[in-house]
C-alpha positions in Angstrom: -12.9 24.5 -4.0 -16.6 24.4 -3.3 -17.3 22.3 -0.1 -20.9 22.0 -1.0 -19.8 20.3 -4.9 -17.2 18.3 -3.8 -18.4 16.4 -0.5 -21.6 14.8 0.8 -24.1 16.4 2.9 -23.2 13.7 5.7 -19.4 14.3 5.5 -19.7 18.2 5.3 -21.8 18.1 8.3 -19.2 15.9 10.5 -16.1 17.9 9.0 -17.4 21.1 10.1 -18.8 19.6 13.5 -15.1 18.2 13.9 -13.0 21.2 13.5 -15.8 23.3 16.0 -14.7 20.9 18.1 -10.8 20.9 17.1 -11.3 25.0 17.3 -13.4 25.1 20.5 -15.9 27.9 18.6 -18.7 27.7 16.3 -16.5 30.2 13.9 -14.5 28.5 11.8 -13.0 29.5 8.5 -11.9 26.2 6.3 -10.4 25.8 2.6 -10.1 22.7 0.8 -7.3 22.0 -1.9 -6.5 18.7 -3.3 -4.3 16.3 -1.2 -2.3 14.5 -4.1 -1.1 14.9 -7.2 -3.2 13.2 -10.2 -3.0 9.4 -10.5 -1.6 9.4 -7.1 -5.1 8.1 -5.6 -7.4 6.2 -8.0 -9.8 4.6 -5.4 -11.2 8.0 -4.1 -10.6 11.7 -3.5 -8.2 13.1 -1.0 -8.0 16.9 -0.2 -6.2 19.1 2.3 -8.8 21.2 4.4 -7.1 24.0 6.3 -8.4 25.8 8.7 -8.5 28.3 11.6 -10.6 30.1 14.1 -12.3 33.6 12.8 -10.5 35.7 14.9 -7.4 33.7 15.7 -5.7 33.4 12.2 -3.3 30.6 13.2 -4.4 28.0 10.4 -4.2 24.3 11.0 -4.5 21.1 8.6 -6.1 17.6 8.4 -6.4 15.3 5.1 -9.7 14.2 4.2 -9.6 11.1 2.4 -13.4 10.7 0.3 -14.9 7.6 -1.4 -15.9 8.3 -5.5 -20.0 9.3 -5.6 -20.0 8.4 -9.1 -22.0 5.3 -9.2 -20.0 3.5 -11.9 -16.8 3.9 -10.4 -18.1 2.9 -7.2 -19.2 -0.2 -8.6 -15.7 -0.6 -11.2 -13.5 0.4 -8.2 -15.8 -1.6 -5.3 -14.8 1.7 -3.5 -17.0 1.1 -0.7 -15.6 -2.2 0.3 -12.0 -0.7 -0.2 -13.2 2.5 2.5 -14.6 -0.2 4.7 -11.6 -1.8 4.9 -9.6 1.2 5.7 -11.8 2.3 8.2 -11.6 -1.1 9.9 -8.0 -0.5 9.6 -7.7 2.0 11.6 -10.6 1.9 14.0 -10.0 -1.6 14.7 -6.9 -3.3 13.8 -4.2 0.0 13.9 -5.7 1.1 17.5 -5.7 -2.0 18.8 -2.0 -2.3 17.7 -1.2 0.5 19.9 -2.9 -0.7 22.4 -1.5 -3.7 22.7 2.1 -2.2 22.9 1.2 0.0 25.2 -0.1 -2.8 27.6 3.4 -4.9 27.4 5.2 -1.2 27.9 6.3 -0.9 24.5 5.7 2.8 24.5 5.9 5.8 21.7 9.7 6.9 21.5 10.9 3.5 21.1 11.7 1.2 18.2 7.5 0.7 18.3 5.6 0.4 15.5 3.9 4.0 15.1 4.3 4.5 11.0 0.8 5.1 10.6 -1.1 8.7 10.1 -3.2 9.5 12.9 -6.9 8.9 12.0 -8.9 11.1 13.8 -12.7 10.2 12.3 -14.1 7.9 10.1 -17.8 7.7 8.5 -18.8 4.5 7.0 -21.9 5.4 5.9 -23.1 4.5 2.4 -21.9 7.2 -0.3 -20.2 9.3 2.4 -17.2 7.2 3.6 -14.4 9.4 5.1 -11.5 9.5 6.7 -10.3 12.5 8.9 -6.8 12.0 9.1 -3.4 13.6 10.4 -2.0 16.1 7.3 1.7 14.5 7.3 3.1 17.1 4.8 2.3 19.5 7.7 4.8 17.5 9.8 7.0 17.9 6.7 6.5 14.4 5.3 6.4 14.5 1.5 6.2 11.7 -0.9 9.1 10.7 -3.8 8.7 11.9 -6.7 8.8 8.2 -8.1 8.5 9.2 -11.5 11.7 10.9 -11.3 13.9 9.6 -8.3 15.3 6.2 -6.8 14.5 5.5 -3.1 18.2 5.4 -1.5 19.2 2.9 0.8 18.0 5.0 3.5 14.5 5.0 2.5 14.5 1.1 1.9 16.2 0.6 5.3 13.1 2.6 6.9 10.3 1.0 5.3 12.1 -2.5 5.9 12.6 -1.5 9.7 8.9 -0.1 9.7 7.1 -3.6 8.4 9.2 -5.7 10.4 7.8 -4.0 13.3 4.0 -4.2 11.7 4.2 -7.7 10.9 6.5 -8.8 14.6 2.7 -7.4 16.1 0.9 -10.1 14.3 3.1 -12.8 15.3 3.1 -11.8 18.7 -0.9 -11.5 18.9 -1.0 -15.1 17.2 0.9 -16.2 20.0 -0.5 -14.1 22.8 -4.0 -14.0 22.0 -4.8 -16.3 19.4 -9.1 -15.5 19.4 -8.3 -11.9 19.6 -6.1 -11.8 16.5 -8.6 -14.3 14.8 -11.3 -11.7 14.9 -9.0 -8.9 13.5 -7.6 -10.8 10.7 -10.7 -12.0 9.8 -10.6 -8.2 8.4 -8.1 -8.4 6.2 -10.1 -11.4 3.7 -8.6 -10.8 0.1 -10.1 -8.0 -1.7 -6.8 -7.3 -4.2 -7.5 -9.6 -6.7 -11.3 -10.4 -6.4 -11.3 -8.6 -10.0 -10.4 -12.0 -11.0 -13.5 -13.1 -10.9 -15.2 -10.5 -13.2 -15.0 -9.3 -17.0 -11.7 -8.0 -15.8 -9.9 -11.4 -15.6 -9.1 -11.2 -19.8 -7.8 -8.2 -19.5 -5.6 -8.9 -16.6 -3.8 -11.5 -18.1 -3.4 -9.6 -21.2 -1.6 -7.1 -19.5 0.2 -9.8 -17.8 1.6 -11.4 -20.9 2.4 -7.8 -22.1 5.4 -8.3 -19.4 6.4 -11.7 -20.0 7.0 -9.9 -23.9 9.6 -8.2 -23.0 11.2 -10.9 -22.5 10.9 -12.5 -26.3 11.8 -9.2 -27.6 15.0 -9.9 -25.2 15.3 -13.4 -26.5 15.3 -14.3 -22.6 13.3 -16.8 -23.3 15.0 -19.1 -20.3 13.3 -16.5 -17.8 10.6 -16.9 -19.8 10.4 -21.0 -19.2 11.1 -20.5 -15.9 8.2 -18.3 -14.9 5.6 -20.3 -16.9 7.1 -23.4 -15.1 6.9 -21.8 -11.6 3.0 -19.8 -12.9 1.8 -23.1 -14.1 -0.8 -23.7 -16.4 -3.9 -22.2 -14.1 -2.3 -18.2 -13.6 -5.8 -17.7 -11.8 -5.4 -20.5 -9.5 -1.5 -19.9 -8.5 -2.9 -16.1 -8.2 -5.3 -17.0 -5.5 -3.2 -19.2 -3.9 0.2 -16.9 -3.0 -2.1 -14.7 -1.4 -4.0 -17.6 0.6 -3.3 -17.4 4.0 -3.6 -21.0 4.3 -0.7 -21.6 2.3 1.6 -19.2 4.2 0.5 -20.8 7.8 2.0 -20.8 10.3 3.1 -17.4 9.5 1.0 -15.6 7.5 0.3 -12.3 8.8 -1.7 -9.1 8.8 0.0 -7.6 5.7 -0.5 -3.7 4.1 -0.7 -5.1 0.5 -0.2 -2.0 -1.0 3.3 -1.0 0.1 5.0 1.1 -2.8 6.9 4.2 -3.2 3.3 6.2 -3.7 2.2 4.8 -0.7 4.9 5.7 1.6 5.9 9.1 3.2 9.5 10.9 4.3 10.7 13.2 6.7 14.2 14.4 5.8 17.0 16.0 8.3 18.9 19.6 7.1 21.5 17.4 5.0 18.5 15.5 2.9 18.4 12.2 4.4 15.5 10.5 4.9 15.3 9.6 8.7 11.5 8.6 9.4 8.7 7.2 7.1 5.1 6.9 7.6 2.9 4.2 5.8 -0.3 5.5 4.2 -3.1 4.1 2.4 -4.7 0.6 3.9 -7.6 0.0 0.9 -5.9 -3.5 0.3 -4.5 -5.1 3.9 -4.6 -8.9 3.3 -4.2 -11.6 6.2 -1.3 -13.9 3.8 2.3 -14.4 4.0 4.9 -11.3 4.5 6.4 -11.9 1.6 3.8 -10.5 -0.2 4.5 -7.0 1.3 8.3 -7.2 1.2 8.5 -8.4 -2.4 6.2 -6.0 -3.7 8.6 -2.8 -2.0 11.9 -4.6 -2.4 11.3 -5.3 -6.5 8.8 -2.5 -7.2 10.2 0.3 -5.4 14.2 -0.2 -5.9 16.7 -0.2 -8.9 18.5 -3.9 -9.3 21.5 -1.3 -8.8 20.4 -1.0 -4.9 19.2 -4.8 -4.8 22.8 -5.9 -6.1 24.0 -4.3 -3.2 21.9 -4.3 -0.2 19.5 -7.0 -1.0 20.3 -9.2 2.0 20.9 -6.3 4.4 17.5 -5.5 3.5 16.4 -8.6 4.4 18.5 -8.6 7.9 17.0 -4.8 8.8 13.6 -6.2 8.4 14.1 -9.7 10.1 16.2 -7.7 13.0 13.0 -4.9 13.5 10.8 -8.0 13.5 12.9 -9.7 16.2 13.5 -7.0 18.4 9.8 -5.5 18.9 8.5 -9.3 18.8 10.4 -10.3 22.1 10.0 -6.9 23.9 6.3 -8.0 23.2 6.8 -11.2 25.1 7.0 -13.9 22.2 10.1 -15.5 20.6 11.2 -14.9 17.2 12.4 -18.3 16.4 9.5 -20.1 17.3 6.7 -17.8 15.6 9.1 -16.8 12.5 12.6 -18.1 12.1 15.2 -16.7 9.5 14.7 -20.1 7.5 11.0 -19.9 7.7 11.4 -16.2 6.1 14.0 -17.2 3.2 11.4 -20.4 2.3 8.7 -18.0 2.0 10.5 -15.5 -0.2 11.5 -18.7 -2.7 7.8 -20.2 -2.4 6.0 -16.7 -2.7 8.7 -14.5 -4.4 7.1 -14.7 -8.0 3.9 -12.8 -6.7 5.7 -9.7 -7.2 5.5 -10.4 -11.0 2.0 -10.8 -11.0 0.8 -7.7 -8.7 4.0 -5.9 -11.3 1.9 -6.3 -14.3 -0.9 -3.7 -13.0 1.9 -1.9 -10.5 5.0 -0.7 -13.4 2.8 0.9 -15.7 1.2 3.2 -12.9 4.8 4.0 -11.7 5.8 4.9 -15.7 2.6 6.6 -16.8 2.4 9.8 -17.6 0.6 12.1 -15.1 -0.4 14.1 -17.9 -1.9 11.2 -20.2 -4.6 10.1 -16.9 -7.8 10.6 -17.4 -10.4 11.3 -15.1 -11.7 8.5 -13.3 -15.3 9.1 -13.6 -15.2 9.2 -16.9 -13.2 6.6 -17.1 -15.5 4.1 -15.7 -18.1 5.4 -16.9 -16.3 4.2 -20.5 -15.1 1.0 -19.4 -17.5 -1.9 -19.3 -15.9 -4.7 -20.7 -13.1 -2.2 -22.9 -10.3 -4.4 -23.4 -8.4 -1.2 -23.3 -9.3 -0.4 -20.2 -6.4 -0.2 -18.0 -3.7 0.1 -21.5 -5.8 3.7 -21.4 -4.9 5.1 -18.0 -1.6 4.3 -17.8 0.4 5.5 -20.9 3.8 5.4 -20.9 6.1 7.7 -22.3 8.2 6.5 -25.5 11.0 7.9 -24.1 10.6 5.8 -20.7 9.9 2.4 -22.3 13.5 1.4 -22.8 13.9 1.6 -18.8 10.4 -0.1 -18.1 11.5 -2.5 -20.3 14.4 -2.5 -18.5 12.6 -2.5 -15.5 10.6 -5.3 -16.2 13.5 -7.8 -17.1 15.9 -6.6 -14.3 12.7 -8.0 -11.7 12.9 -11.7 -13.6 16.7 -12.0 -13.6 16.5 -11.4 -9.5 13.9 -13.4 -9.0 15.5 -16.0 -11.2 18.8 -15.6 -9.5 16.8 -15.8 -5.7 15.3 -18.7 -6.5 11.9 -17.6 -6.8 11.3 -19.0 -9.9 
């Protein structure tokens, strides 16, 4: 690929500056190949740069992650608010994490939270926002094919231990120092479902009530009552308000917001089980209740199979991480988040996994194949109904199990309580 095409003068300048500096010489030898599979990453470009000193030959990696140029996607997309937020992410929020850690001696080696990529530059410039970040697959992390494999018990149990960690950090910087994590949550405003408010909104809840169709064509028309009972009559409104921080006080938290199978990474031992994770992609961090990020993995990321079985030790792995790095941080767990505080959340906050689930399914069932280009996409768009319905196709032969899918997620959150 043609560094000069495919990046901006400002972020060709710093990459090559950075890896002079990586390399310790002026002669440096790079290639750039893309860094995910298509419709992996709609909100910008990622590539794999690899390179090495002239004379040295020993090749190294980084990813570079690169907002859309394209002026209507930038404006459809909001790609630089998204870039600004994961840059803020990581230079400000993620860091100080660490830091904080480290200064009550919770240190790397430990049950501490360190499930993030390394970042190791960021440019926020307008119409060059970057992000120079550690090449996981080169640590041989690789991502589920989720198009064609379940996450296994293993890989559940390591994201839940992973975010109980992440969110125990928030609870014990609420308690610790309250102004501090004031000013870093103040970072994490909603920026998810701002869409709302646009030409968007119709389409949205057009695509919403394609879900809540599957279940007429399943005569489960008692789900059906129950989630337009628990939606109300204002979707918009009930919208905005599970993913109000106000509502989830006192423990609302720093949350990902964006936690899925495509945004999550393995390492595996020699037998094939997954025995680490890293979390990836921050675009759409949100300061609201945890439930919002434990909902959307638990129900969009796992067969009802695996929730039948392991739903409440799901719940006890997260709730135990939580607990153990919140105390070793000095705060205690039943007065910033007790169990009952956790399984009132999931009831008041559990149907928001329906709502994020009508964009979120049909992205996990499309076909790769069938995605179009995103420049062109919103360059098309406007105010296309069809919008949306056109990137994400999904297969006839998969619609029996989306349908299937779909239905499984009301009967559990039926059967929890959520609704």
């Amino acid at each position: 690929m043609d560094i000069k095409e495919i990046l901006a003068t400002k972020t060709k300048e710093e990459l090559i500056k950075f890896l002079q500096k990586q390399l310790n010489s002026v002669d440096v030898e790079l290639r750039i190949e893309h860094g995910s599979k298509t419709g992996d990453n709609f909100m910008g470009e990622v590539y794999r740069v690899l390179y090495e000193e002239s004379n040295e030959k020993i090749e190294s990696s980084l990813i570079l992650k690169v907002a859309p140029r394209n002026p209507m996607r930038r404006e459809r997309m909001r790609s630089r608010d998204l870039f600004v937020r994961e840059i803020n992410m990581y230079d400000k929020i993620l860091s100080f994490f660490e830091e904080f850690q480290l200064s009550k001696g919770v240190i790397p080696g430990g049950n501490v939270f360190n499930e993030s990529a390394k970042c190791y530059f960021s440019i926020s410039e307008e119409l060059s926002e970057s992000l120079f970040l550690e090449d996981l697959r080169s640590k041989r992390f690789e991502m589920i094919n989720y198009r064609k494999k379940s996450v296994t018990f293993e890989h559940v149990s390591l994201v839940m231990n992973s975010l109980g960690k992440f969110h125990g950090i928030s609870f014990a910087l609420k308690d610790q120092q309250p102004e501090k994590f004031k000013e870093l949550a103040s970072l994490s405003f909603e920026q998810y479902w701002t869409f709302l408010e646009s030409e968007f909104n119709d389409h949205y809840f057009d695509t919403l009530k394609r879900l809540t169709t599957i279940l007429e064509e399943k005569k489960r028309f008692d789900l059906l009552e129950k989630f337009n009972r628990a939606a109300g009559v204002d979707q918009c409104a009930t919208i905005f308000n599970l993913v109000a921080s106000a509502a989830a006080e006192p423990y609302a938290v720093i949350c990902h917001g964006d936690l899925t199978t495509y945004n999550s990474m393995f390492r595996y031992d020699e037998q094939g089980k997954a025995v680490e994770v890293k979390l990836i992609d921050w675009q759409f961090t949100r300061y609201a209740s945890p439930i919002t990020d434990l909902v959307l993995y638990l129900f969009c990321s796992t067969t009802k199979e695996l929730r039948d079985q392991h739903y409440e030790d799901f719940l006890k792995i997260y709730y135990g991480s939580l607990c153990d790095l919140l105390t070793r941080l000095g705060s205690d767990p039943q007065k910033m988040f007790p169990y009952e505080a956790l399984l009132e959340q999931m009831q008041k906050f559990g149907i928001y996994t329906i709502f994020v689930g009508a964009f979120l399914f049909p992205m996990l069932y499309a076909d790769p194949a069938t995605i179009p280009n995103f420049d062109d996409v919103a360059e098309k768009a406007g105010s296309d109904e069809s919008f949306f319905e056109n990137i994400f196709q999904i297969p006839d032969e998969l619609k029996m199990a989306y349908n299937n899918k779909i239905t499984d997620l009301f009967i559990d959150l039926e059967r929890l309580g959520c609704m």
